[in-house]
C-alpha positions in Angstrom: 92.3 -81.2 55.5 88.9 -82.0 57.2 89.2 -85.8 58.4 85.3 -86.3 57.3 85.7 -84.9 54.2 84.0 -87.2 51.4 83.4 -85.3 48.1 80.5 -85.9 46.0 82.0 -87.8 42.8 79.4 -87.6 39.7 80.2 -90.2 36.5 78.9 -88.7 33.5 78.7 -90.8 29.9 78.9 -88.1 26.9 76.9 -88.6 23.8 80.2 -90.7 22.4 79.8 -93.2 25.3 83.0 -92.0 27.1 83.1 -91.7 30.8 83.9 -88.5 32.8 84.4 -88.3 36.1 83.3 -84.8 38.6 83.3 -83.2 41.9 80.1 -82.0 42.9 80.6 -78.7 44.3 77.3 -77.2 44.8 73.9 -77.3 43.7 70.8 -75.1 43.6 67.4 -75.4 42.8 65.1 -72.5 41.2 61.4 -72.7 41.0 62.1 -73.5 37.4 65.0 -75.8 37.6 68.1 -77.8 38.8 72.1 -77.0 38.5 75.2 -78.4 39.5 78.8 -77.0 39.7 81.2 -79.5 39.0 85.4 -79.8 38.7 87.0 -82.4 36.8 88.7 -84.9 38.6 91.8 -86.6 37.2 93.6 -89.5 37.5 96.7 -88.6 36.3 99.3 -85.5 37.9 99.7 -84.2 34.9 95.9 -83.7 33.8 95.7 -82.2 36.6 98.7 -79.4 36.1 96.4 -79.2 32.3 93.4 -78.3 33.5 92.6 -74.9 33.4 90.3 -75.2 36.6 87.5 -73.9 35.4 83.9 -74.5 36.8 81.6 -76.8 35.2 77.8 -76.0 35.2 74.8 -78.1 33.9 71.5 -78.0 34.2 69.8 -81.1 35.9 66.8 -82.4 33.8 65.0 -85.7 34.2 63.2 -87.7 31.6 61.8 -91.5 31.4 63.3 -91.7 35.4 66.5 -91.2 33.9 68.4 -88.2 35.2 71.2 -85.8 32.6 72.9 -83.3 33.0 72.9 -80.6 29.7 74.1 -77.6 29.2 72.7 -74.0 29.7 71.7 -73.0 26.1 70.7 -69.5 27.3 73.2 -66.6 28.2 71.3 -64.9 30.4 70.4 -68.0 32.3 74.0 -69.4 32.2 75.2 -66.4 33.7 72.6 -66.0 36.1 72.9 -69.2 37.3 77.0 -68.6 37.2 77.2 -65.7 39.6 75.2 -67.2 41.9 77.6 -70.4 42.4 80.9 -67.7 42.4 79.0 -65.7 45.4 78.2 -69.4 47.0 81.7 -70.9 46.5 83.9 -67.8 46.4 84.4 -68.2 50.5 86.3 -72.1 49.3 87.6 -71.2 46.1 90.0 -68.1 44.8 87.7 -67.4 42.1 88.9 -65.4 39.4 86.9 -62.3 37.5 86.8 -63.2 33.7 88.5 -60.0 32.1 85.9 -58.4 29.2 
């Protein structure tokens, strides 16, 4: 593993005050907004044997200086926005097709 590696951990607090932690993976910014990828990071082995390591992605909004992280309401956006983090992160990741 790279020596210098230092991941980008996010702390999110849900709307039920409970704190989750993330690995940032990747971000990209549109001319009409911001998104993250994220993973779950666990403290415990087995949360991590449970997780079905799927990628996380949110859409970055700010209001009042405060910055959140919401889901992408609309399809076509979400998987707009989805295919262009697998093409980014498919060279790191073994990145599996959903099957229809």
């Amino acid at each position: 593993m790279d020596e210098n590696y230092n991941p980008d951990i996010v702390s999110v607090v849900d709307e039920d005050g409970a704190e989750h932690i993330f690995e940032e993976l990747d971000r990209i910014e549109t001319d009409d907004a911001r998104y993250v990828a994220l993973l779950p990071v666990y403290d415990e082995a087995e949360e991590i044997l449970e997780d079905d390591g799927e990628l996380i992605i949110l859409k970055v909004s700010e209001e009042d200086g405060e910055t959140y992280l919401e889901p992408i309401e609309d399809e076509d956006e979400f998987n707009e926005i989805g295919s262009i983090f697998e093409e980014r992160l498919s060279d790191l990741f073994d990145i599996a097709e959903d099957e229809e």
